[in-house]
N, C-alpha and C positions, 0 to 999 in steps of 0.2 A: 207293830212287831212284838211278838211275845217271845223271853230267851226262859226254856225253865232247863233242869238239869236233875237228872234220876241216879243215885249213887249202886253202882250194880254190888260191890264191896268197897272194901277200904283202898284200894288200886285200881279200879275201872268205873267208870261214870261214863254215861249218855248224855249229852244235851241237842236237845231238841230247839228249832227255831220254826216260828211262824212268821209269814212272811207274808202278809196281806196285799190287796193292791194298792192302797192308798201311799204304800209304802214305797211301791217304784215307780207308782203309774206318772210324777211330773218329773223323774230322772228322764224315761224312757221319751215322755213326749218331747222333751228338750234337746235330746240328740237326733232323734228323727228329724224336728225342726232344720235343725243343724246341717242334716245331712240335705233336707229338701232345697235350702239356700245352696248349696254348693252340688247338688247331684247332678249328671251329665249323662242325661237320658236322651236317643235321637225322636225328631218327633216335637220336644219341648225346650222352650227357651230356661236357659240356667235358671234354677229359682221360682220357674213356676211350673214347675213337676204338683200334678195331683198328690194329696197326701196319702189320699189312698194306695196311690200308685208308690208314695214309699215304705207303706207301711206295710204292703204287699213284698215288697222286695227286702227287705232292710227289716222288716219288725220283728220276728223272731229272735233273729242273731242280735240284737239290740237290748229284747229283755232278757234274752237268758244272760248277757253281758251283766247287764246291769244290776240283774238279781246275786250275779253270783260276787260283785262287787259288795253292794250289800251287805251278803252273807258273810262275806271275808272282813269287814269293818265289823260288823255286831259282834262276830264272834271273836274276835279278838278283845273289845272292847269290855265286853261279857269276861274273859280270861282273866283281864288285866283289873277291872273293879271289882270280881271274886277273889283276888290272888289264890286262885288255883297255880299251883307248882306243878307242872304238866311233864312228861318226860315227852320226847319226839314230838311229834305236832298229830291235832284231830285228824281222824280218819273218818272221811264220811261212808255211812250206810249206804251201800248199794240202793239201787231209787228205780227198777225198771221199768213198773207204771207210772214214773211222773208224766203228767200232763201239761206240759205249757201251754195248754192253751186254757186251762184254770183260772182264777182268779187271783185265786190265795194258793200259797206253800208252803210244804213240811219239809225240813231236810233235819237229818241226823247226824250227829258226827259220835265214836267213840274217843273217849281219854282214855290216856293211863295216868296216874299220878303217882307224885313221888309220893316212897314210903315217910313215913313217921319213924323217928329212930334217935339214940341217943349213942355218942360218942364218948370213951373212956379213954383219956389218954394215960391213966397209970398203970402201965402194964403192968401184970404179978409180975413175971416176970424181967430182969431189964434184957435193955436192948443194949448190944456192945459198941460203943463210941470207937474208932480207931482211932489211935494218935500216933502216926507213920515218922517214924525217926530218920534222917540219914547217918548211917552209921561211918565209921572210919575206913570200911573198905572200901565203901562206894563214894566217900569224898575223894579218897586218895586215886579210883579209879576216873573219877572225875578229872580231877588236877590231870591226868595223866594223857587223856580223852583229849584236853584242853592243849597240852603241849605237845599233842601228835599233831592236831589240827593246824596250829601254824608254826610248825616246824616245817624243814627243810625236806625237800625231794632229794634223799640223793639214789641212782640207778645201781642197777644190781647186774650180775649175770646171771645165777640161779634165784630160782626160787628158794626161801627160808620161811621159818615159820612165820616169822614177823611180817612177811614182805607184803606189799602193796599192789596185787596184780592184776593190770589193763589190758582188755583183749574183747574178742569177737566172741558170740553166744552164736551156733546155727544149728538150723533144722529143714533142712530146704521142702521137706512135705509138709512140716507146718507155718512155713514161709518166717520163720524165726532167724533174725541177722540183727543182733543188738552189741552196742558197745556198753563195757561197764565195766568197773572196777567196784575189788572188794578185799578184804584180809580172810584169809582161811577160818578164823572162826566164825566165818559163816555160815560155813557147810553144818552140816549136823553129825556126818559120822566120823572118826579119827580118818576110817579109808580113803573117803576123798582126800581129807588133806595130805595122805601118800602120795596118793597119784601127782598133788602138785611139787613137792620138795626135792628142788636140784635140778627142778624142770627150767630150760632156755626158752627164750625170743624165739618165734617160731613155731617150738613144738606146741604139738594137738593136742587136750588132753579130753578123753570121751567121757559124759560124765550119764549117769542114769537119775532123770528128774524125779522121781518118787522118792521121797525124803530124803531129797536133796540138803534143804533147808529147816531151820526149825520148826516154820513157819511156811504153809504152800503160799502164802502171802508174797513170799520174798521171788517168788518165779512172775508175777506181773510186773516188777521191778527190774531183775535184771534179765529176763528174756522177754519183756514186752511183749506179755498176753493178758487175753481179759481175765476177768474176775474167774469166771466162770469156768473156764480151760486153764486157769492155775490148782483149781479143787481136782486132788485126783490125777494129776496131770505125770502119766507114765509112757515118758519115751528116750529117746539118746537124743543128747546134745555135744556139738563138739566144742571145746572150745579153745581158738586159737591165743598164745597169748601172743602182745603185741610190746606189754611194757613190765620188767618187772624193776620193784623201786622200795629201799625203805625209808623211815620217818626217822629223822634225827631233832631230838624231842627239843622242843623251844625253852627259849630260857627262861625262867620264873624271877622277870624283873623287873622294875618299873615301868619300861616303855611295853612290855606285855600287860601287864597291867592297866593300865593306864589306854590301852587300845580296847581292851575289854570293858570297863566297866567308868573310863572316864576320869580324866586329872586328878590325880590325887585321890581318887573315892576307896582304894584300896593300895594298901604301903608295902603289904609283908607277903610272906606264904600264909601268915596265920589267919590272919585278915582274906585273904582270898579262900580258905580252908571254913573259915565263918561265914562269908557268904554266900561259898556253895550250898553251904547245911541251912541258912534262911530261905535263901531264894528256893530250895527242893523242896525243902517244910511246907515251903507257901503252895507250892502246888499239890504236894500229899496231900494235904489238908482238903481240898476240893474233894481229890480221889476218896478219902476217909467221910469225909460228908454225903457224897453222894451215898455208899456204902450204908449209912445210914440212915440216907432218906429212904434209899430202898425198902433196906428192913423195916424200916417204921410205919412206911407204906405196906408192906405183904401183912405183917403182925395186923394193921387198922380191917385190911379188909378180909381176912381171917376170922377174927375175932370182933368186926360189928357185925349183929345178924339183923338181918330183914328182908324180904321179899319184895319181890319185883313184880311189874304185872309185866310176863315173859312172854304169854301168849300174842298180846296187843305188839309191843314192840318188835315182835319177830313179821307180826305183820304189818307193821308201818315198815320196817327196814327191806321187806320184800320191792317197794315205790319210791324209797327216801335217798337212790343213789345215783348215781348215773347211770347206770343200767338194771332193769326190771329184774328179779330175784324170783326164787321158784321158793317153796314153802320149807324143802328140804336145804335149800343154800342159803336162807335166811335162817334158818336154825341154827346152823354149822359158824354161821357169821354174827350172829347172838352168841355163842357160847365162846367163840375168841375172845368178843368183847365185854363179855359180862363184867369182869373183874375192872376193867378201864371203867365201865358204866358205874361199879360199885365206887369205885375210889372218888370219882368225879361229885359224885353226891355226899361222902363222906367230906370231901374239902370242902364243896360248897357249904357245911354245914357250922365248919371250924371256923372260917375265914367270918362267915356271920357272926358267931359264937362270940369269938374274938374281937372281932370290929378288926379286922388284918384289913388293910386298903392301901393301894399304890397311888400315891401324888404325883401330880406333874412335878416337883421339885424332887421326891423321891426318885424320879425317872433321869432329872437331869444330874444330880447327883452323883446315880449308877451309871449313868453314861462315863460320864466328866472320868469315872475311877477307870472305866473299862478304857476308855481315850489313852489315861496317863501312862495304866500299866504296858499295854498294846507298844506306846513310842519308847517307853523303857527298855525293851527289848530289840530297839532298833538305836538303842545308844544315849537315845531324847530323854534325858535325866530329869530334866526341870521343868519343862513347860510354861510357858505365862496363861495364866486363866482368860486373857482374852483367845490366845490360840485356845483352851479347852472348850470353853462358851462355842466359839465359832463350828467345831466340829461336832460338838455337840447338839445343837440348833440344827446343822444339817442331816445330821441322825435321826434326830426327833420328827424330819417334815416328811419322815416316812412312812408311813405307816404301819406296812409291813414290820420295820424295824421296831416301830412303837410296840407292837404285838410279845416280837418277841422279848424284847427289853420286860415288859410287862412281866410276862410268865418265869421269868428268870427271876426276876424279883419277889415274884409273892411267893415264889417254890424258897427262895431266900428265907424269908419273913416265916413260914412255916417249918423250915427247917428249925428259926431261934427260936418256935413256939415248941416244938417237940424235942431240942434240947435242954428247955427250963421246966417242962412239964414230966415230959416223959420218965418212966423210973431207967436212968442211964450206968452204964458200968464202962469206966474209960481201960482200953486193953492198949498199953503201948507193943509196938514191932516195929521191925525195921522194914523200909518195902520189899527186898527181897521177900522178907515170909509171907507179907501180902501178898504179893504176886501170885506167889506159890501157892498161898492157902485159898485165893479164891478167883481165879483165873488160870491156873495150869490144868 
């Protein structure tokens, strides 16, 4: 077997294999043997089938099996002791005069390969770090959240602004019949909340869904519909109410306390007031990171330039899916993904760069933390490390789960490379202006 390889540029390459007989000819007899002991022809006893007579039936579909086995080992092997860096996998050369019944054979495959290129993590420019504050209104909205929640139900007979109103959502042509409660700032315009104020037990009130809510989100919520038929979603709803009720706020005291956050772990208002502002911090801080990886990510592949071999991969992705691709929706579906294709090559370059690598210790680690915080939230303050170990271990035997544990980690690990590398500019806000400034 001869492997050679013809460079057509610096991104597409041929490689050519030859494929003699002496090459398949004791695979091919081997399994034909194979097949002759076990073949179940009428006429002859098992096992003593002429070979001719399997070689007549069976030989074809055997060497082209076997040749293209072959092919598929060489040429990998070929890949792997070149360290050629290939993007998507060979495409073979159409072949429509091959001849099986030859001796020897030619098959062709095209590459693409990755570009050559260098990474600059100091932008002229910096990139703005958020550091998301909680500020005193939204602790204090907080505390206030917290002593509506398990305070007292007491009933009402009108509705008031405050109140707490339970009842029926209907729409009998869009078969819409849901229970729900909610407080008037729900709605999004001052008018609705008229139509509710001073309203009784009983009465109807017809409400019109199109900007109902802030949010068309909040109509697959309380009129239980799909994603889909909540976008957009203009028609009348009646809605009866059933229960009106307000919240007589809880008291901010040690058995409150102490229900929330666990014996003794918080004493004061002060202390609960500090921990709202940690505990929110600690999840800004994702939000702000992400925020960041974003941009660090748009800036990298912005600003690294190289070429792709575009033509090749558009026509690999035309075969490379689950369903066969026309030359025109293979382009369409290259140029969604180009930017994903670009980034992917740009980490894979860093992570080399760098020597970034995930341990199986690193993995159980990240677990163990994801474990601990996860039962905090459900009260589990302390954990014993054999309960973390145990859950952990089961976590780990999965694969799936390994996967993504993985990708979370290294996206981690690169975030602290593009924090100490990157030219950074820290912008403090409160999340209200986050909010605002890059999601409203």
């Amino acid at each position: 077997m001869n492997i050679t390889r013809e460079n057509i540029d610096a991104l597409n390459a041929v490689v050519k294999v030859d494929i003699a007989k002496e090459d398949y000819s004791d695979k091919v007899e081997k399994v034909l043997s194979d097949y002759r002991k076990s073949a179940n022809i009428p006429g002859f006893r098992k096992g003593h089938v002429p070979m001719t007579m399997v070689k007549k039936q069976y030989g074809k579909a055997v060497l082209v099996d076997e040749v293209n086995k072959l092919l598929q080992d060489a040429l990998n092997k070929y890949l792997t002791e070149e360290k050629l860096d290939v993007l998507g996998n060979p495409l073979p050369k159409a072949q429509d005069n091959l001849d099986w019944d030859a001796d020897s054979f030619t098959f062709e495959f095209e590459l693409g390969l990755a570009p050559e290129f260098e990474v600059e993590l100091k932008t002229k420019k910096p990139i703005t770090q958020y550091h998301i504050v909680a500020d005193e209104k939204m602790i204090n909205n907080q505390v206030e959240h917290i002593q509506k929640q398990y305070g007292k139900l007491i009933s009402q007979d009108t509705v008031t602004k405050d109140s707490e109103i339970t009842g029926v959502f209907e729409n009998e042509e869009k078969g819409i019949n849901n229970k729900a409660t909610f407080t008037l700032d729900k709605f999004k315009g001052k008018a609705t909340e008229k139509q509710f104020i001073d309203a009784k037990v009983g009465d109807v009130v017809t409400l019109k869904t199109k900007g109902l809510f802030e949010d068309d989100h909040d109509l697959m919520h309380f009129l239980k519909v799909s994603h889909d038929d909540a976008h957009g979603l203009d028609i009348e709803v009646n809605f009866t109410i059933n229960e009106i009720n307000t919240r007589e706020l809880a008291d901010l005291d040690q058995e409150l306390f102490d229900k929330l956050f666990g014996k003794g772990n918080v004493t004061s208002v002060t202390e609960l007031k500090e921990k709202i502002k940690t505990d929110s911090e600690k999840q800004f801080a994702q939000q702000g990171d992400q925020k960041f990886l974003n941009d660090v990510t748009e800036y990298l592949v912005d600003n690294t330039k190289f070429d792709l071999p575009a033509s090749f991969l558009q026509r690999w992705m035309q075969t490379a899916g689950e369903e066969v691709m026309d030359a025109d929706q293979a382009k369409e579906e290259y140029e969604k993904s180009e930017k994903s294709m670009r980034y992917q090559l740009i980490e894979g370059k860093l992570i080399e760069e760098h020597k970034l690598q995930v341990t199986f210790e690193d993995l159980k680690s990240f677990a163990k933390d994801m474990i601990k915080s996860q039962m905090a939230q459900f009260g589990q303050m302390n954990p014993t490390d054999e309960e973390l170990e145990t859950i952990a271990a089961r976590i780990l035997s999965n694969k799936d789960e390994v996967k993504r544990l993985s990708e979370q980690l290294m996206s981690q690990k690169l975030l602290n490379l593009y924090k100490k590398e990157v030219n950074v500019k820290v912008k403090e806000m409160t999340y209200d202006d986050f909010v605002k400034e890059f999601y409203s």
